[in-house]
C-alpha positions as CSV (number, residue, x, y, z in Angstrom):
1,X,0.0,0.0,0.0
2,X,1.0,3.6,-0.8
3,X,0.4,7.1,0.8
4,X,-1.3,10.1,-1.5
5,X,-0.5,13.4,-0.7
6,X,-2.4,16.2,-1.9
7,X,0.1,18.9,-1.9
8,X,0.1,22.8,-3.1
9,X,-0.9,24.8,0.4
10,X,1.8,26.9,1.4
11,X,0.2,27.3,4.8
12,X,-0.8,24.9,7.9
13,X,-3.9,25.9,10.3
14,X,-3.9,25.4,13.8
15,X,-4.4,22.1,15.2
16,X,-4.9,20.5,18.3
17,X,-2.0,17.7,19.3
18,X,-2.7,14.3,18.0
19,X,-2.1,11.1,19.3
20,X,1.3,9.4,18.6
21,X,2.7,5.8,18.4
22,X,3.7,6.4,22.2
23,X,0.1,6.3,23.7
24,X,-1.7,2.4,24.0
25,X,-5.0,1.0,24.7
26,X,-7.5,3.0,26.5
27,X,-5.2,6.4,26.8
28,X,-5.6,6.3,23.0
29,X,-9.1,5.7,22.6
30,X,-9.7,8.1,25.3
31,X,-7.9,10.5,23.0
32,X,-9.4,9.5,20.2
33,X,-13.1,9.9,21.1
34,X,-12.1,13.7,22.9
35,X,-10.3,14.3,19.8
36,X,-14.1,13.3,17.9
37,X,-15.4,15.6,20.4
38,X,-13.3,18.9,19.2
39,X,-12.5,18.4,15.6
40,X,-10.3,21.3,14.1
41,X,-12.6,23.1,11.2
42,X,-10.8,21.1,8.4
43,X,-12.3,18.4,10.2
44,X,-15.9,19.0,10.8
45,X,-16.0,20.1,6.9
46,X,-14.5,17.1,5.8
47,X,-16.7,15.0,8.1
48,X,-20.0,17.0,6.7
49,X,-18.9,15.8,3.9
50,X,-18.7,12.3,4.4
51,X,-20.6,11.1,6.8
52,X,-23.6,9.3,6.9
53,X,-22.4,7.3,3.7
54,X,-22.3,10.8,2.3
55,X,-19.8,10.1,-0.4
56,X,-20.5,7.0,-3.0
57,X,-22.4,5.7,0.2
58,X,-19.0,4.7,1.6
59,X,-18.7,4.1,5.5
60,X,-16.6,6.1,7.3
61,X,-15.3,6.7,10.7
62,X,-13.5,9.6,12.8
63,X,-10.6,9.0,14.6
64,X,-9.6,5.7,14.4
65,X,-7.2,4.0,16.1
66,X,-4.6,2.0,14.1
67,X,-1.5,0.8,14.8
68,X,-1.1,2.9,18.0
69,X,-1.8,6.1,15.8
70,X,-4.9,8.0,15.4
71,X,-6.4,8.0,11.9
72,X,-8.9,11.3,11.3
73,X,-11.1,9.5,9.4
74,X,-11.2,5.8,7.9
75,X,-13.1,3.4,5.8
76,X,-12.1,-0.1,7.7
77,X,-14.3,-2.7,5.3
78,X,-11.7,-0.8,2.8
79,X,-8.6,-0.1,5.0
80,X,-8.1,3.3,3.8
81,X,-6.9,5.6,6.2
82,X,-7.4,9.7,5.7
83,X,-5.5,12.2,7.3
84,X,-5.7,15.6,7.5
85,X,-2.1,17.8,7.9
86,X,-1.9,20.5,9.9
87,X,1.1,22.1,11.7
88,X,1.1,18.5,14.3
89,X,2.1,16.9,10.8
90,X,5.7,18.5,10.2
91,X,8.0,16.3,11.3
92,X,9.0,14.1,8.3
93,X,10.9,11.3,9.8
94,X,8.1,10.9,12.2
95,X,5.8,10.9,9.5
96,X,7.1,8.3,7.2
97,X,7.3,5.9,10.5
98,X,4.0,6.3,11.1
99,X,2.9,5.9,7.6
100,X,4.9,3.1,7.7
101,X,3.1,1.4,10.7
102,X,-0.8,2.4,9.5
103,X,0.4,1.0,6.3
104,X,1.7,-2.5,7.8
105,X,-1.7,-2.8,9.3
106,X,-2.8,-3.4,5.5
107,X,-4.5,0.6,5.3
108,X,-4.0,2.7,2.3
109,X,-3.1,6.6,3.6
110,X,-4.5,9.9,1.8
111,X,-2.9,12.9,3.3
112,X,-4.7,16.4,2.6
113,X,-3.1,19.4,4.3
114,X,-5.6,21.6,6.0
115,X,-6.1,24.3,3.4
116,X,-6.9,21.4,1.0
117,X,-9.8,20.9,3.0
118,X,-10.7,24.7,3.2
119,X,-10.3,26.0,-0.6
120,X,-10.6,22.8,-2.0
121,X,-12.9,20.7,-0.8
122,X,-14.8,19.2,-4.1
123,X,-11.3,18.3,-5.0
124,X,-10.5,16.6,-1.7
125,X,-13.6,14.3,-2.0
126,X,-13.2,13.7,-5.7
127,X,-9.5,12.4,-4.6
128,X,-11.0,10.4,-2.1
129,X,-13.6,8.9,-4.6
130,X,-11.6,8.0,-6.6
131,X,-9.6,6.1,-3.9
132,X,-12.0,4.4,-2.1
133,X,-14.5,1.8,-4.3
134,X,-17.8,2.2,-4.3
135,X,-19.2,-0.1,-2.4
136,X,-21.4,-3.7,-3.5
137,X,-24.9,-2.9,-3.6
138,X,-25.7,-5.6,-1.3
139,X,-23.4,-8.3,-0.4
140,X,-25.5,-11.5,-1.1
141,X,-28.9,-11.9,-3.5
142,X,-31.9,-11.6,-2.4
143,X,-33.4,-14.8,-1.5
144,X,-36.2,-15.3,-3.8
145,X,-40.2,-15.2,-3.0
146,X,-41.0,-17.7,-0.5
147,X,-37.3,-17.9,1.2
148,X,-35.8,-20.1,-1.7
149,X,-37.4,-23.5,-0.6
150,X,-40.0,-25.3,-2.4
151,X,-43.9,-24.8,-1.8
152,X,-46.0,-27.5,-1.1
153,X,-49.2,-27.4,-2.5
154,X,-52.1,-28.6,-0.5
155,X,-54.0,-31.5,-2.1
């Protein structure tokens, strides 16, 4: 699997501290679900955007945890993992490790930086479309009138 960065802002916005491969178990989740609580800006447009099965009616999720890291949002039936960049995002060794580790747990990364988010956003979510399948209509046919099994007729 591969990272996708969506490059071109020349600027970061403000963003709260996010979790790092240092924090385990419930810390994380803890973190995780107060992180779901305050989302930066970049964050509650993106999640407008897609929640709800919003976007090709694909499921996804805000911060998920993953490989001791916390994913902004993810699609996990599709292990692909969506981050959003702001200035938390900067150190590039750090980075690549944790790309590194999401992507060993068998996730696909998109990386948007905030501005992305906030000048582009029809952009952002065609990128993600285009990522991210649409999904099966439904998983199994419909069984047919009756349940499938034979009918007796009375005599």
């Amino acid at each position: 699997m591969s990272s996708e960065t969506i490059t071109g802002c020349s600027r970061s916005s403000p963003s709260r501290p996010q979790g790092g491969g240092s924090g385990r178990g419930d810390a994380l989740s803890a973190y995780a679900k107060a992180n779901r609580r305050q989302p930066t800006e970049p964050e509650k447009r993106l999640w407008a955007a897609i929640k709800s099965n919003r976007l090709n009616g694909i499921p996804f999720t805000r911060q998920v945890v993953v490989a001791g890291y916390i994913l902004d949002f993810a699609t996990r039936r599709e292990r692909i993992g969506i981050e959003i960049d702001g200035h938390t995002h900067t150190d590039p060794e750090a980075e690549a490790r944790r790309t590194a580790a999401i992507e060993a747990e068998g996730y696909q990364l998109i990386r948007f930086q905030n501005c992305d988010v906030m000048e582009n956003l029809p952009g952002v979510l065609a990128t993600i479309a285009s990522t991210v399948p649409a999904p099966r209509s439904s998983p199994l046919p419909s069984p047919p009138p009756g349940g499938g099994r034979e009918q007796k007729v009375p005599a």
